[in-house]
C-alpha positions in Angstrom: 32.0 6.1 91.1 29.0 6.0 93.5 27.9 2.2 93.1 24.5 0.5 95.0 24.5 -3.8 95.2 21.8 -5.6 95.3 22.0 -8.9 96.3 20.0 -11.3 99.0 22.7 -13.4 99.9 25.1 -11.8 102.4 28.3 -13.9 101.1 27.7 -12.8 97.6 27.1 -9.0 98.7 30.4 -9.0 101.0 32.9 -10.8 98.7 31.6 -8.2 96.3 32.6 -5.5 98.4 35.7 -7.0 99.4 36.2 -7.5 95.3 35.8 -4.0 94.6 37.8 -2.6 97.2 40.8 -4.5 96.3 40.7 -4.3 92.2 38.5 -1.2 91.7 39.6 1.7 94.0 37.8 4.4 92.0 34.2 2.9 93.4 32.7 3.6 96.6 29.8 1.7 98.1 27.0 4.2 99.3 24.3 1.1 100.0 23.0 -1.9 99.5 20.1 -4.0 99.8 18.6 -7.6 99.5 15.1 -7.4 98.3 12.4 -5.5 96.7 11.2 -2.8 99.0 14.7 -2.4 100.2 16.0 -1.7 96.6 13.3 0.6 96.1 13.6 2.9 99.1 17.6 3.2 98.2 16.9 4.0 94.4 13.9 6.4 94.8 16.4 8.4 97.5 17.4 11.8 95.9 20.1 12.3 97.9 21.8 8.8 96.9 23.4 9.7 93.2 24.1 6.5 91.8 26.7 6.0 89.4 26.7 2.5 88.4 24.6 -0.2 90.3 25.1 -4.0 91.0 22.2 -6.3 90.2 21.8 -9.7 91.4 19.0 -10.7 89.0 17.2 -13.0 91.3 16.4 -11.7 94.8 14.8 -13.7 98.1 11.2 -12.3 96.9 11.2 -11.7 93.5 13.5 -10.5 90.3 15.2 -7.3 90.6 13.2 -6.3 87.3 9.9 -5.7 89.9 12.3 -3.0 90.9 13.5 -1.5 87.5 10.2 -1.4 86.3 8.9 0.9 88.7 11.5 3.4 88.7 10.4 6.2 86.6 14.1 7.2 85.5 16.9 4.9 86.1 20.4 7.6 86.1 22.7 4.8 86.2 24.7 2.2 84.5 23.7 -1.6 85.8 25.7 -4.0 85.7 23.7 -7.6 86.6 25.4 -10.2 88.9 24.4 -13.6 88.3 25.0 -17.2 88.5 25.7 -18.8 85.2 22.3 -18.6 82.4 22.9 -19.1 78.8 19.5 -16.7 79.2 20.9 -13.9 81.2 24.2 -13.4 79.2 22.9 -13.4 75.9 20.1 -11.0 76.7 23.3 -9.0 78.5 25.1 -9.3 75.1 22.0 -8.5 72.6 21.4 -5.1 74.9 25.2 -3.7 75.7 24.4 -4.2 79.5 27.4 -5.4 82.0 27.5 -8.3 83.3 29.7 -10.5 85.3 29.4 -14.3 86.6 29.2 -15.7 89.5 31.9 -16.9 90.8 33.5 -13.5 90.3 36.3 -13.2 88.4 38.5 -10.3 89.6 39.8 -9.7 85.4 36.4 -9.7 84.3 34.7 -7.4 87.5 37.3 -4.2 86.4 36.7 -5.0 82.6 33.0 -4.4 83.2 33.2 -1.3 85.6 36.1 0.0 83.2 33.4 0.3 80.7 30.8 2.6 82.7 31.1 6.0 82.3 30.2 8.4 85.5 27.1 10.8 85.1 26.3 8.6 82.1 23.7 5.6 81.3 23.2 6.3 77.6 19.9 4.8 76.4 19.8 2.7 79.4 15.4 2.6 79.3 15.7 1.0 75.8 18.6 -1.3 76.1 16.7 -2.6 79.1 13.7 -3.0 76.8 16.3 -5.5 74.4 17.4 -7.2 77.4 13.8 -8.2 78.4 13.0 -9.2 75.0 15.4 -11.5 75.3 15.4 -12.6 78.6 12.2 -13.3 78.6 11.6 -14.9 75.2 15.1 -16.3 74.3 13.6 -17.7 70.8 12.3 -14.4 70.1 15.4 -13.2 68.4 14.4 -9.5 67.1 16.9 -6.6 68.0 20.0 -6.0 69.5 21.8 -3.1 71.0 25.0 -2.2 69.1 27.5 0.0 71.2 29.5 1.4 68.1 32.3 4.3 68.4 29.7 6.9 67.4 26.9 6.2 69.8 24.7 3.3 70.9 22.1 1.9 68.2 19.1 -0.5 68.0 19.4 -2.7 65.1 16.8 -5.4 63.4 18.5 -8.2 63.3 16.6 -9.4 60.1 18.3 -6.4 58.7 22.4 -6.7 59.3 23.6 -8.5 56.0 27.1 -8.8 57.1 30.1 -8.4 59.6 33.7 -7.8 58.9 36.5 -7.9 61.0 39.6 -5.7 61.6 41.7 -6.2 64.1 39.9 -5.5 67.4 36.7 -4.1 65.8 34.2 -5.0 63.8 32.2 -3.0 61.0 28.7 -4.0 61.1 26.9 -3.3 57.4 22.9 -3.6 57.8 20.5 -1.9 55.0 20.5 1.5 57.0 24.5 1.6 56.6 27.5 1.0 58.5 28.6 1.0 61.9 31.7 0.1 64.2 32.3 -1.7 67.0 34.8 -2.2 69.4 33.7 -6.0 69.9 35.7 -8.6 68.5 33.9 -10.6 65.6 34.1 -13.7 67.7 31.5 -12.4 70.0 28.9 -11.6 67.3 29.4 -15.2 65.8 28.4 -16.5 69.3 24.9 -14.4 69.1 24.4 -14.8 65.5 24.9 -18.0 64.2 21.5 -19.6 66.2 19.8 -16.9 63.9 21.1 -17.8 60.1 24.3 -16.7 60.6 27.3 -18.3 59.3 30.7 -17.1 59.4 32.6 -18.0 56.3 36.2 -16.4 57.2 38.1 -15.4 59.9 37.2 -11.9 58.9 33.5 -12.6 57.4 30.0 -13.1 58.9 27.2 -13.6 56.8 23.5 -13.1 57.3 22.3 -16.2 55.0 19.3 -14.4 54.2 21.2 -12.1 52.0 23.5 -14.6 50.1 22.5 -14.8 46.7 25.0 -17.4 45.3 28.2 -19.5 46.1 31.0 -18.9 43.4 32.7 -22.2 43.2 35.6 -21.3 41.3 36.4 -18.2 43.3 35.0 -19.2 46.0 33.0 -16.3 47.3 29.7 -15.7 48.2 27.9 -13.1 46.6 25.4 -11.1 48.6 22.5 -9.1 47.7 24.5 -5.9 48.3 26.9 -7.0 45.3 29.8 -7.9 47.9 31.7 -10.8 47.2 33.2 -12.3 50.0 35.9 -14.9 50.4 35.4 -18.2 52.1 37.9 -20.0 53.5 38.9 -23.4 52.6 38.9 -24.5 56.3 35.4 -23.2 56.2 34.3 -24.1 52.9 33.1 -27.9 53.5 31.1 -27.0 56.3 29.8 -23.9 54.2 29.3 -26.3 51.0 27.4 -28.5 53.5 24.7 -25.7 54.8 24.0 -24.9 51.0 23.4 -28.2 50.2 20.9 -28.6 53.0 19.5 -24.8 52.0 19.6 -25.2 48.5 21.3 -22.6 47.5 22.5 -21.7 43.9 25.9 -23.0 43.3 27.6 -21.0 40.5 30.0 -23.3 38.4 31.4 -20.3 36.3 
């Protein structure tokens, strides 16, 4: 893979270099840069056909999204570089865009180039559009990019109802259907729960919006699709505690 860096601090870019060379022998450095103009002129070079590219998000004059946003087509797969932001890595997470973390963990640099795929950066444009959104308004939590085995989608959040886990993937049931992903359910509870989300077993995530009742004597939660799904009685206190404070219907029978 033909991979670009952009980065403004010359320790960063060369212990990248050295990184890659040494854990991911399939990528090949054809240049680099550490600001605007010089990220610009490397990007806007026909001849350069870039793979995947390296993004350190903040540069010595300015963000590298001055850069994204005025390239007319962007070819490749970005992974961003950057020190640690609760910001950055959710907006990462909510779009499907790589990232890894300064310091640079060798494990986590060949998970995230594992994933790109050469001569393809599938809805790239719009998944940058997600990651903006978030980025830029962290509060404003409105869609997400899902990378599912069938293709990449943009979901309303307002409209998943649920999660369920199996194994290694998760199936993801909104009100336009089902999807799944190869993500464990872990990571969605991380993104979701700040957003009404509560997950009520190991193998169950639940959009509050669409519970319509807590079962006692079963203990399930009945949704508005008719689902009934299990809590667990390590969960349940906790659960029993965000209905009280919700007021939601407790069902006796």
């Amino acid at each position: 893979m033909r991979a670009v860096i952009i980065e403004d601090e010359e320790q960063g870019l060369e212990n990248l270099k050295r990184l890659l060379a040494k854990y991911c022998g399939d990528v090949e450095i054809i240049g680099a840069a550490d600001d605007v103009p010089g990220a610009l002129k490397i990007f806007r070079n026909a001849e350069l056909k870039t793979d995947i590219a390296f993004l350190d998000i903040n540069l010595r004059d300015g963000k590298v999204f001055q850069v994204l946003d005025k390239l007319e087509t962007i070819p490749f797969e970005i992974i961003f570089v950057t020190a640690f932001s609760d910001y950055a890595i959710k907006a990462c997470e909510y779009s499907s865009i790589g990232y890894i973390v300064k310091p640079i963990d060798p494990d986590e640099l060949k998970a995230a180039v594992a994933r790109v795929r050469p001569g393809k950066a599938p809805k790239i444009n719009q998944r940058l559009e997600v990651f903006n959104q978030h980025y830029h308004n962290p509060n404003a939590f409105g869609k997400m990019s899902i990378s599912a085995v069938d293709g990449i989608h943009f979901v309303n959040i307002k409209d998943i109802i649920r999660l369920e886990a199996e194994d290694n993937y998760t199936h993801i049931f909104s009100v336009n259907g089902r999807m799944t992903v190869a993500k464990t359910i872990k990571s969605y509870e991380d993104l979701l729960t700040p957003v009404n989300f509560f997950r009520v077993h190991k193998r169950h995530l639940i959009n509050l919006n669409y519970m319509n009742m807590f079962v006692k004597a079963d203990s399930q939660v009945v949704m508005e699709d008719r689902q009934k799904i299990e809590v667990s009685r390590r969960r349940r206190p906790a659960f029993m505690e965000l209905l009280r404070r919700l007021n939601i219907e407790i069902q006796d029978l």
